[in-house]
KELUM-412601 format. One line per 5 residues: number of its first residue (from 1); for each residue y, x, z negated of N, C-alpha, C. Coordinates in nm, 2 decimals. Each point is the difference from the previous one (the first is absolute). Example, Ala and Ser with C-alpha at 12.3 -4.5 7.8 and 13.67 -1.06 7.14 Angstrom:
! residues 2
1 = -0.57 1.32 -0.78 0.12 -0.09 0.00 0.12 0.09 0.00; 0.11 -0.04 0.07 0.11 0.09 0.00 0.11 -0.08 -0.08
END
This chain:
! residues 93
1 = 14.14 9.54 -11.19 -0.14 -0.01 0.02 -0.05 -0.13 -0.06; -0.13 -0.04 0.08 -0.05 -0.14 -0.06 -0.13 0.04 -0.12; -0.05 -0.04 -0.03 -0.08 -0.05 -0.12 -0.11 0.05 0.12; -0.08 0.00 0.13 -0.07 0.04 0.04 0.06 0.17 0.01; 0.05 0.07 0.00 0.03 0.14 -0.01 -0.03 0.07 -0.14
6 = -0.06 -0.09 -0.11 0.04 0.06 -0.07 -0.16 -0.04 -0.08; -0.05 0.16 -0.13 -0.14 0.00 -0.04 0.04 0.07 -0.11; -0.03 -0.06 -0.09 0.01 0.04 -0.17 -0.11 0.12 -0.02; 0.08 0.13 0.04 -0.03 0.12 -0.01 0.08 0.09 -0.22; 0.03 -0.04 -0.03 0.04 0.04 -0.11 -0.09 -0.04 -0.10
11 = 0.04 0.09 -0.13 -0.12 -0.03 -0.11 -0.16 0.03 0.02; -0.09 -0.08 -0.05 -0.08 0.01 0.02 -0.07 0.03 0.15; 0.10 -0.10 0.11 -0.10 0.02 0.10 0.07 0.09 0.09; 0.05 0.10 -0.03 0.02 0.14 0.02 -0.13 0.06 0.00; -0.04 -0.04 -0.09 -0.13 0.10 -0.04 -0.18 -0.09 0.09
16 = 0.03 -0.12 0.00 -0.13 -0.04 0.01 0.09 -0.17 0.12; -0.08 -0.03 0.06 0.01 -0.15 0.06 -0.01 -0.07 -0.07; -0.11 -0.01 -0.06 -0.04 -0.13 -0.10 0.02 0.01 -0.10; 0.10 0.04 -0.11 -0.05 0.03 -0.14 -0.02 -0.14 -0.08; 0.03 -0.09 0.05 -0.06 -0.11 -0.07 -0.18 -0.03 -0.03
21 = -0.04 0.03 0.10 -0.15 0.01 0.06 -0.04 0.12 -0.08; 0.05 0.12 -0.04 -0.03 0.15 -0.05 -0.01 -0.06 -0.16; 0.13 -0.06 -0.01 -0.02 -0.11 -0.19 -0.13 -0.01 -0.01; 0.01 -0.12 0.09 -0.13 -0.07 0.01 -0.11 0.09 -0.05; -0.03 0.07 0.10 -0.16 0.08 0.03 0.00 0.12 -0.19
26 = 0.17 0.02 0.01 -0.04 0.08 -0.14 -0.06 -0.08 -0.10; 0.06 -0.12 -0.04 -0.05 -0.11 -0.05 -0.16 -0.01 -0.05; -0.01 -0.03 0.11 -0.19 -0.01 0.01 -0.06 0.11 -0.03; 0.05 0.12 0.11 -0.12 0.13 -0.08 0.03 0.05 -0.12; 0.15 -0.03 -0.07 0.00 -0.02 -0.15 -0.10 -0.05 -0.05
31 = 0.01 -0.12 0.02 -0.15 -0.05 -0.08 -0.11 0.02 -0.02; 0.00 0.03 0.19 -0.15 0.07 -0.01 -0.08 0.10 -0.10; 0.11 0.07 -0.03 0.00 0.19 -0.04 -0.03 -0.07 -0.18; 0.09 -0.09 -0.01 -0.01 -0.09 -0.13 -0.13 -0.04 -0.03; -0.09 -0.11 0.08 -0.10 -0.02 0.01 -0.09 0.06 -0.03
36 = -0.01 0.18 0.12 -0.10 0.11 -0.02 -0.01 0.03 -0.14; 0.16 0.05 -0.02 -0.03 0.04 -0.17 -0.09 -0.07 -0.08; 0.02 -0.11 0.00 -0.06 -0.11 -0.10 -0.15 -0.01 0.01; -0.03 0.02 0.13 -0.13 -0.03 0.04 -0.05 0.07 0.16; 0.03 0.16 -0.01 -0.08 0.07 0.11 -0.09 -0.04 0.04
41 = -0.14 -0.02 -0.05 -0.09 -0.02 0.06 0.03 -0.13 0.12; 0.04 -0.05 -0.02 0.09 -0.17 0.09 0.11 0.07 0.11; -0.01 0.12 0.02 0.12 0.09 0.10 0.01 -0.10 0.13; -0.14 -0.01 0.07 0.01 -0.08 0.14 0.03 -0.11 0.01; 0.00 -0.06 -0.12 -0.06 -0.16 0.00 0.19 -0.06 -0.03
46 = 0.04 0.15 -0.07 0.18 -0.08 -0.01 0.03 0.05 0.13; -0.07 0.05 0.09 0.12 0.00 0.17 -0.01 -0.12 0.04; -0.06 -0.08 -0.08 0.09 -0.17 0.10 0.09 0.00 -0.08; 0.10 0.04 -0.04 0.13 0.00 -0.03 0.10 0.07 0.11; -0.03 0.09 -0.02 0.11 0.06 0.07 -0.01 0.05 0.16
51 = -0.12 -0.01 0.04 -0.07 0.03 0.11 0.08 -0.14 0.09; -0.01 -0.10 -0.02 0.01 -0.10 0.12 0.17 0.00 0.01; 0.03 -0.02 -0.11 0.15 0.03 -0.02 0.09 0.10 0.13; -0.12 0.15 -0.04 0.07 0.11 0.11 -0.02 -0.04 0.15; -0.13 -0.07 0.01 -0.04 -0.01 0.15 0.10 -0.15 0.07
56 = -0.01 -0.08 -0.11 0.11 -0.10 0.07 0.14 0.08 -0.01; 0.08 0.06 -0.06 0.13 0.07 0.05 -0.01 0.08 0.09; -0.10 0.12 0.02 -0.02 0.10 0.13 -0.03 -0.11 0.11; -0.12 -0.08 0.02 -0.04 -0.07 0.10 0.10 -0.11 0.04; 0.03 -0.12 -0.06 0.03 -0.12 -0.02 0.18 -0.01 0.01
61 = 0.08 0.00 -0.14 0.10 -0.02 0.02 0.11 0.15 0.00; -0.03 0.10 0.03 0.10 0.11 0.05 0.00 -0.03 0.14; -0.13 0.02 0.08 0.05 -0.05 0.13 0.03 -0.10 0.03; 0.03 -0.14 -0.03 0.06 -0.12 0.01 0.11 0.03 0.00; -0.01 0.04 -0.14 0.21 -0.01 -0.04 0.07 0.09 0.08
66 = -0.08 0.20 0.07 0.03 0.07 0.08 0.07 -0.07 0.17; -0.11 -0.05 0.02 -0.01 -0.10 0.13 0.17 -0.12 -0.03; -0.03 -0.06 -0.11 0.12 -0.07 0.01 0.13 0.05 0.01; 0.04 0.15 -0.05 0.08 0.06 -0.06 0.03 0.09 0.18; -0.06 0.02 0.09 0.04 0.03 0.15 -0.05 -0.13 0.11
71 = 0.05 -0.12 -0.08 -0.01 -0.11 0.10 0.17 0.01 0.00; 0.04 -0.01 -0.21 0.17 -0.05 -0.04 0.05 0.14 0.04; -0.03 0.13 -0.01 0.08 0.10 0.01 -0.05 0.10 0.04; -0.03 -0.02 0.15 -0.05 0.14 0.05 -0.01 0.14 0.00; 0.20 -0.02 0.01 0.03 0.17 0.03 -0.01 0.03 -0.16
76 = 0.07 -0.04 -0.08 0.00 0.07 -0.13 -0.14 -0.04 -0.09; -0.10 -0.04 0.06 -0.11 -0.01 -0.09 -0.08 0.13 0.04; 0.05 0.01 0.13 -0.12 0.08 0.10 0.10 0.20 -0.09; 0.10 -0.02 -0.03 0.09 0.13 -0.03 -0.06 0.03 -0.09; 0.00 -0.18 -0.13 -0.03 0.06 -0.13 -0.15 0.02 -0.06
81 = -0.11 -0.04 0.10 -0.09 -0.01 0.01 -0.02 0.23 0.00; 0.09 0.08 0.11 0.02 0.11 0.02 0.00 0.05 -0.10; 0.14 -0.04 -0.11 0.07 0.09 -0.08 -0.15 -0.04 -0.10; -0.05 -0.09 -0.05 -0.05 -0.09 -0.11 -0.18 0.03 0.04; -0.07 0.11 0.04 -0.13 0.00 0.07 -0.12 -0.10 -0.12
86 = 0.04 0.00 -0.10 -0.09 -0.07 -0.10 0.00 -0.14 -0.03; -0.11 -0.04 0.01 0.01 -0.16 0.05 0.01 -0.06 -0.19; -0.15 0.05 -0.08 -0.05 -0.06 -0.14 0.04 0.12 -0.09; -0.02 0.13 0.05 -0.02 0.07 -0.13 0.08 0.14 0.02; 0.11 -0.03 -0.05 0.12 0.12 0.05 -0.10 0.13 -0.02
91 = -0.04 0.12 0.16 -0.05 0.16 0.00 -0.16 -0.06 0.03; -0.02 -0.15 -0.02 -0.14 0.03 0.07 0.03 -0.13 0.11; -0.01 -0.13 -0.03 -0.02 -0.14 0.14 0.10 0.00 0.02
END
């Protein structure tokens, strides 16, 4: 088999497509949650943290990198896409 047959299904992305992007997003609403503590009353005003963050991975670069990923490897993106239903956040996206 060539290097197109083949989609890094083990480990983490067993569980999720993106866990790099899942890092990420935990990252940020870490902080956020950090932030609230510190200063609740400021709850909305820290979602420009973690808010653009989520909408550029849902919106922006999952579908890009999705789209690229059944340009290189159709059949086994389109399989592991099957086995793998969670794009960002392994049991919910």
């Amino acid at each position: 088999k060539g290097s197109k047959d083949l989609v890094c299904d083990f480990g983490l992305w067993r569980w999720c497509r993106h866990p790099n992007y899942f890092a990420e997003n935990l990252f940020w609403w870490s902080m956020y949650l950090f932030g609230v503590a510190a200063h609740p009353g400021m709850w909305v005003t820290m979602l420009v943290g973690p808010m653009p963050i989520t909408t550029l991975f849902l919106f922006a670069s999952i579908p890009m990198m999705e789209e690229r990923q059944l340009t290189r490897r159709p059949k086994a993106f389109v399989e592991y896409r099957k086995r793998v239903p969670f794009a960002l956040v392994p049991g919910l996206l």
